[in-house]
C-alpha positions as a Markdown table, in Angstrom:
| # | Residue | x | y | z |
|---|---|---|---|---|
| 1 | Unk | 0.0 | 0.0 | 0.0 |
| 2 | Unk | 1.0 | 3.5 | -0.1 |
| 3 | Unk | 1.8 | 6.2 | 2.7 |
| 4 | Unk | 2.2 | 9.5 | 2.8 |
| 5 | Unk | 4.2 | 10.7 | 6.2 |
| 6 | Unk | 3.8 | 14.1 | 7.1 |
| 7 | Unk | 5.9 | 15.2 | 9.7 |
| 8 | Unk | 9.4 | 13.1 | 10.7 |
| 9 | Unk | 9.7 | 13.7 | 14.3 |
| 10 | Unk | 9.9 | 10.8 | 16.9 |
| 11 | Unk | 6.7 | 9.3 | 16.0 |
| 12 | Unk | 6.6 | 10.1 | 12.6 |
| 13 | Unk | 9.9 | 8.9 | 11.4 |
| 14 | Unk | 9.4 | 6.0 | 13.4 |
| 15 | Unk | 6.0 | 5.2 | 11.8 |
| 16 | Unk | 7.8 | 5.3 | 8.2 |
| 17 | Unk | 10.5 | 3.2 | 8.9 |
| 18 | Unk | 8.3 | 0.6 | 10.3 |
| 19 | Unk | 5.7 | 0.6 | 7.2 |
| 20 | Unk | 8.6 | 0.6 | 4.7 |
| 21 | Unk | 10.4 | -2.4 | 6.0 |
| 22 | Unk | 6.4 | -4.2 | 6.1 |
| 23 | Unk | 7.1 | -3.5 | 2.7 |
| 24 | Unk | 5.0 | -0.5 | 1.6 |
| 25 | Unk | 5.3 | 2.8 | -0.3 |
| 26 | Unk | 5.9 | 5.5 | 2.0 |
| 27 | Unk | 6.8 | 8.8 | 1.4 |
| 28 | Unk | 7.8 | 10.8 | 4.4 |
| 29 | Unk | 7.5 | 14.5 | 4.2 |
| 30 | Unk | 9.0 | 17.0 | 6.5 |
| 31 | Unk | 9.7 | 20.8 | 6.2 |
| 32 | Unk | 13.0 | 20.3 | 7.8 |
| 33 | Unk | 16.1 | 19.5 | 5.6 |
| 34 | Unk | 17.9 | 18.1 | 8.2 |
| 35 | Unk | 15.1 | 15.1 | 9.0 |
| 36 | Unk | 14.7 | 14.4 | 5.3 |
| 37 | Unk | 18.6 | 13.6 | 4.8 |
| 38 | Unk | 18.4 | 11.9 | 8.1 |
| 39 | Unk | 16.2 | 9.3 | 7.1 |
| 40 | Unk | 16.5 | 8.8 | 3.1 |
| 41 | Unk | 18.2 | 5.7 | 3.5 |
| 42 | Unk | 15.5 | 3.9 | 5.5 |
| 43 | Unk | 12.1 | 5.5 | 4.1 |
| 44 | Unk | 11.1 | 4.7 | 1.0 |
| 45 | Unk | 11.2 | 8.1 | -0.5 |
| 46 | Unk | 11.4 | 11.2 | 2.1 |
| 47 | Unk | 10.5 | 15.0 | 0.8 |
| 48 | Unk | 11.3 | 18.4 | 1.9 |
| 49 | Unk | 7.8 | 20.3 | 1.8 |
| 50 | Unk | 6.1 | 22.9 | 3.5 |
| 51 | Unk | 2.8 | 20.7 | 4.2 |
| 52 | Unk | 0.9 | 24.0 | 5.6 |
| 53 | Unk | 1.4 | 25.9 | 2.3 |
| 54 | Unk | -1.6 | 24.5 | 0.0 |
| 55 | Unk | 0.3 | 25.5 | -3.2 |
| 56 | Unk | 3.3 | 23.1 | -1.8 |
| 57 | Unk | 0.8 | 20.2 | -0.9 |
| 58 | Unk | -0.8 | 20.3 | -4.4 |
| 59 | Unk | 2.2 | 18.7 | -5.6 |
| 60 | Unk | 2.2 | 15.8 | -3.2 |
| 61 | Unk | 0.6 | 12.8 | -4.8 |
| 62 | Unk | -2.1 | 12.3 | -2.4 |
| 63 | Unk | -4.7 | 10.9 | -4.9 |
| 64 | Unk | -2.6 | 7.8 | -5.7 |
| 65 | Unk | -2.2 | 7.8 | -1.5 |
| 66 | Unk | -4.2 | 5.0 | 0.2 |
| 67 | Unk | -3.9 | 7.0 | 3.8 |
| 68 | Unk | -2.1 | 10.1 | 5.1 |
| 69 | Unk | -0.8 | 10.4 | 8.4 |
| 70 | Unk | -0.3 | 13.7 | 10.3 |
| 71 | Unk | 2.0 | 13.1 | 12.6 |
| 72 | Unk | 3.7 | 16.9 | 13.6 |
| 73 | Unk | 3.5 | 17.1 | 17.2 |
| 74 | Unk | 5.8 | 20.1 | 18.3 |
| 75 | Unk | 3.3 | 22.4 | 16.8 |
| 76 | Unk | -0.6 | 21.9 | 17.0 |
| 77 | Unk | -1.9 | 24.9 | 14.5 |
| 78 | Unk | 0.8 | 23.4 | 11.9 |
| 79 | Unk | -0.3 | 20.0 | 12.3 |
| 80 | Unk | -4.2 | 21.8 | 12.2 |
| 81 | Unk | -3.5 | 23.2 | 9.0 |
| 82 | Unk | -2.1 | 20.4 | 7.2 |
| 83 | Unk | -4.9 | 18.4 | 7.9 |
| 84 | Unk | -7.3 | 20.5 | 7.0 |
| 85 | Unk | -5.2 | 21.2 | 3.6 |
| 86 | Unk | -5.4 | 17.3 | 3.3 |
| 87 | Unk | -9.1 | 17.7 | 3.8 |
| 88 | Unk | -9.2 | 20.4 | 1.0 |
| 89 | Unk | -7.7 | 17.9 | -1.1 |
| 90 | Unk | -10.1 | 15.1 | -0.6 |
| 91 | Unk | -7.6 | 13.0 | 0.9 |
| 92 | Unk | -9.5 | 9.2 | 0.8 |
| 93 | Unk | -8.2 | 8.6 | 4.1 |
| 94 | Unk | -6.9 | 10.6 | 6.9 |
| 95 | Unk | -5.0 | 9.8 | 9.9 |
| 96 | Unk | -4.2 | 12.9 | 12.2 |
| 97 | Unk | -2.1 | 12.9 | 15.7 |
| 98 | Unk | -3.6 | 15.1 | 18.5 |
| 99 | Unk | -1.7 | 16.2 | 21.5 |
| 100 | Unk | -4.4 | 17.9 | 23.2 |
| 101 | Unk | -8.3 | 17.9 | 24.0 |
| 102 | Unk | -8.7 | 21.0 | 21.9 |
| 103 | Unk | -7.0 | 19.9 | 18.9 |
| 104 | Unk | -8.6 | 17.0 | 19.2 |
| 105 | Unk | -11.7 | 18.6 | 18.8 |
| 106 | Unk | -11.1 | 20.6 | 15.5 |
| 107 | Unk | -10.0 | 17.8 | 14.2 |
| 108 | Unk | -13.0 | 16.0 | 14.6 |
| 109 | Unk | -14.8 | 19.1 | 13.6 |
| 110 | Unk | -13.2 | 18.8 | 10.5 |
| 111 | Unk | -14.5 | 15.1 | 9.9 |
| 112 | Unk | -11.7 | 13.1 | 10.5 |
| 113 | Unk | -12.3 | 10.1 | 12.6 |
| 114 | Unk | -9.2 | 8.5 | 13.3 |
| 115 | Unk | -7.2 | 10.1 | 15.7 |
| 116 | Unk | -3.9 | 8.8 | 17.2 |
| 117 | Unk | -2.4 | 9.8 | 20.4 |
| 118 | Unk | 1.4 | 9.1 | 20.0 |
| 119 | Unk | 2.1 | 9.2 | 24.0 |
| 120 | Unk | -0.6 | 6.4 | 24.3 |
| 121 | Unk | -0.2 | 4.8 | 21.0 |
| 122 | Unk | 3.7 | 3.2 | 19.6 |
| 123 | Unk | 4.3 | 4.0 | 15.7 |
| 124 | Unk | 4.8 | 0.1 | 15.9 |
| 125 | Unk | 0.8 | -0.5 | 16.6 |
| 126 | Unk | -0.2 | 1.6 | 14.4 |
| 127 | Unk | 2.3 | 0.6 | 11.7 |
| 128 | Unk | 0.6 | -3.0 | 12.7 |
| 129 | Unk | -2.8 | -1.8 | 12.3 |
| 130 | Unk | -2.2 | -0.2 | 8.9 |
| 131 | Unk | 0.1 | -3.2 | 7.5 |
| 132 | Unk | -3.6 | -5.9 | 8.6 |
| 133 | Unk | -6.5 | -5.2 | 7.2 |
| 134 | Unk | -9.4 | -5.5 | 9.3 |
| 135 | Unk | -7.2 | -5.3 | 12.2 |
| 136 | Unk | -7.4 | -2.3 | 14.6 |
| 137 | Unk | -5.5 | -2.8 | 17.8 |
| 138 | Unk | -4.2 | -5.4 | 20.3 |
| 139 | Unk | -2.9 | -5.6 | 23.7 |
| 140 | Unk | -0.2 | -8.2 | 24.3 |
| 141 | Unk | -0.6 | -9.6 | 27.9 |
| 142 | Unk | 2.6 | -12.0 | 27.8 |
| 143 | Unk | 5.0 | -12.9 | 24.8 |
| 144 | Unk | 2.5 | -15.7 | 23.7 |
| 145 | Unk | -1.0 | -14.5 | 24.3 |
| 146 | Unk | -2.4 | -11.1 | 23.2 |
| 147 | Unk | -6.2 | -9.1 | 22.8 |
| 148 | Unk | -6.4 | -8.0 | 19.9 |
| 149 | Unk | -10.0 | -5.8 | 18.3 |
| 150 | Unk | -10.6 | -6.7 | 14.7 |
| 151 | Unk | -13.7 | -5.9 | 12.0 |
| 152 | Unk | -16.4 | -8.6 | 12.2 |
| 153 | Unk | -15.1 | -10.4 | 8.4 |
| 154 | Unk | -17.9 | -10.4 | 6.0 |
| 155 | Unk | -18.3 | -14.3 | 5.8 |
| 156 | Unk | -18.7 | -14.2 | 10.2 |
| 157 | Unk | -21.7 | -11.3 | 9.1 |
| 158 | Unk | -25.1 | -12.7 | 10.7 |
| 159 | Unk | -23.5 | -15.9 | 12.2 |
| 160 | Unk | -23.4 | -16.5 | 16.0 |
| 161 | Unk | -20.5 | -18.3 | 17.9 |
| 162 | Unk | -21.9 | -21.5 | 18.4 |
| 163 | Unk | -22.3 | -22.0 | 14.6 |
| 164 | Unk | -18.9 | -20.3 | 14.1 |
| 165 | Unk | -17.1 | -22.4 | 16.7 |
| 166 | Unk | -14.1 | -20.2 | 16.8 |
| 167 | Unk | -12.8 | -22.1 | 19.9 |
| 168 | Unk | -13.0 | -25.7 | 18.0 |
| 169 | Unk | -11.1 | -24.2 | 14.8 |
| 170 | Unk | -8.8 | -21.2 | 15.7 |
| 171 | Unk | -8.1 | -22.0 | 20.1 |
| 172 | Unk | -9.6 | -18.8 | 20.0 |
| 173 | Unk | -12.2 | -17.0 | 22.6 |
| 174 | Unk | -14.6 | -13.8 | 21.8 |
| 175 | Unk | -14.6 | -11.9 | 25.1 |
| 176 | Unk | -17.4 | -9.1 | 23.5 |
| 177 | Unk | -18.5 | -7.4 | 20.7 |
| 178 | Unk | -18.5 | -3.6 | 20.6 |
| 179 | Unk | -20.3 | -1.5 | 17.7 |
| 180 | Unk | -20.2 | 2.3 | 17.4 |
| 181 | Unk | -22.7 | 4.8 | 17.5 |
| 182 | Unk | -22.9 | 8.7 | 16.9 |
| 183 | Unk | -22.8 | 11.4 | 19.8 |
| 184 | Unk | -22.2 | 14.9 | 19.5 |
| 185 | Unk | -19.0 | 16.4 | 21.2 |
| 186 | Unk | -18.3 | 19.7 | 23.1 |
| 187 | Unk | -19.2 | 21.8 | 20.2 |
| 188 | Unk | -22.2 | 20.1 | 19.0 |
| 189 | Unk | -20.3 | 17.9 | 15.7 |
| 190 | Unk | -21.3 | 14.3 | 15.8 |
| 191 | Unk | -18.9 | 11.6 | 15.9 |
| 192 | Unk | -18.5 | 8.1 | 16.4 |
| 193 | Unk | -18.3 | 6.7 | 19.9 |
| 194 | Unk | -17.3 | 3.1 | 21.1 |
| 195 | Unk | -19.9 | 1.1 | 22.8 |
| 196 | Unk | -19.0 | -2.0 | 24.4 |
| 197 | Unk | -21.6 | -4.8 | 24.5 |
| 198 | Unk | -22.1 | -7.2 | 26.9 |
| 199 | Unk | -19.6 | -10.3 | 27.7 |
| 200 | Unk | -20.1 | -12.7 | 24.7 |
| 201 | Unk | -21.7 | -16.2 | 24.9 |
| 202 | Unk | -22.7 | -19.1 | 22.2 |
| 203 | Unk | -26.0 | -17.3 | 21.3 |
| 204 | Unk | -23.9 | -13.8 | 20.5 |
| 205 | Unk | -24.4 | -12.8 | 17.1 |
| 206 | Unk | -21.6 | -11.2 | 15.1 |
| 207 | Unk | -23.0 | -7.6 | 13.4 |
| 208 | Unk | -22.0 | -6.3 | 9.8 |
| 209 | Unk | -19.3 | -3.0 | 11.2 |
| 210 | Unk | -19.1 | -4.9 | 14.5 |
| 211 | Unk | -15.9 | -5.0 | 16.4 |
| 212 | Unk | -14.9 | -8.6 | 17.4 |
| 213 | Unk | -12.6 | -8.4 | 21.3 |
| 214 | Unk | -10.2 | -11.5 | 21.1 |
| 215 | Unk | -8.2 | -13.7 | 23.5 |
| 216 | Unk | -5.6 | -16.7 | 22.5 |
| 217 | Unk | -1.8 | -17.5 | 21.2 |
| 218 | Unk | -0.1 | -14.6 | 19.1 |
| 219 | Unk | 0.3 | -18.0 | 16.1 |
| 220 | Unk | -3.4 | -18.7 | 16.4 |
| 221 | Unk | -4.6 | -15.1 | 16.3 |
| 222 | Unk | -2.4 | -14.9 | 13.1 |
| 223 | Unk | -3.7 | -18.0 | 12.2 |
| 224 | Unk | -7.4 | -16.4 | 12.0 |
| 225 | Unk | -5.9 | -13.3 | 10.8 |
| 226 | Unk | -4.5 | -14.8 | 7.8 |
């Protein structure tokens, strides 16, 4: 797939480096000289570019782009501007970083849903969750067994875990099932909000847009995953 990097700080450079040796296309783009020679050798292709200067970000090939990532952190009304610039340039899929509750909240004023919180979240899970489709995030409890959130697949759609029997064919348990609904935030601009269903059981049915919750072995979950 291809990636377009803006911003090649900590987390940024980071997420690149990861996503290009998965094996993508990235392109990491950074207004500072200095970052861009720093890391040619290990992204894909890097670019020096003003991202917050529309007439700069025209020439950034964002239509052939499967996501864009915002990742500037050291300055929020930069990192502000280039999304909304990415937004301008109807950008198929947006991925922004947020380092506080306010910029959070333009951000989702502006329509983008997926917001990442670099203190919380490592460029390594989120490289993860970009590189697996369907996948969305996990939480490793020991070296062997992980949690891990993933899309309800299409052929699970309507099915309930007794006739699935993921415990028979993958070692696998479904702790819950979580779907997402709209609420309004602080300034009145809808969004989608998590909502966490109850604990799951043979009779739970698996929802088109559903979010499955899974326990078991890191090789089984990649078994399924596969």
């Amino acid at each position: 797939m291809n990636y377009l990097i803006i911003g090649l700080g900590n987390f940024g450079s980071s997420l690149a480096i990861k996503l290009t040796q998965l094996g993508h296309e990235v392109i990491g783009v950074d207004r500072s000289m200095e970052k861009v020679e720093m890391f040619k050798d290990d992204i894909t292709h890097t670019i020096c570019l003003d991202c917050t200067d529309i007439h700069a970000a025209k020439n950034l090939p964002v239509k052939d782009t499967d996501a864009v990532v915002i990742c500037i952190g050291e300055n929020e009304g930069e990192s502000i501007m280039a999304t909304a610039l990415m937004k301008q340039l109807k950008v198929k899929r947006i991925i922004s970083r947020a380092v506080s509750t306010l910029q959070e909240t333009i951000i989702q004023a502006m329509g983008i849903e997926e917001i990442v919180h670099p203190e919380k979240d490592s460029a390594e899970r989120l490289a993860r969750v970009l590189n697996t489709e369907g996948y969305i995030d996990s939480f490793k409890l020991t070296d062997n067994y992980s949690i891990i959130k993933v899309k309800v697949p299409e052929k699970y759609e309507g099915k309930s875990l007794r006739e699935l029997d993921l415990r028979n064919d993958f070692n696998l348990t479904v702790l819950t099932t979580i779907r997402t609904v709209q609420k309004r935030n602080i300034i009145g601009v809808k969004r989608n909000v998590i909502q966490v269903k109850e604990v799951a059981n043979a009779d739970t049915v698996l929802n088109k847009d559903e979010v499955m919750v899974i326990y078991g072995h890191v090789k089984d979950i990649e078994r399924f995953m596969g």
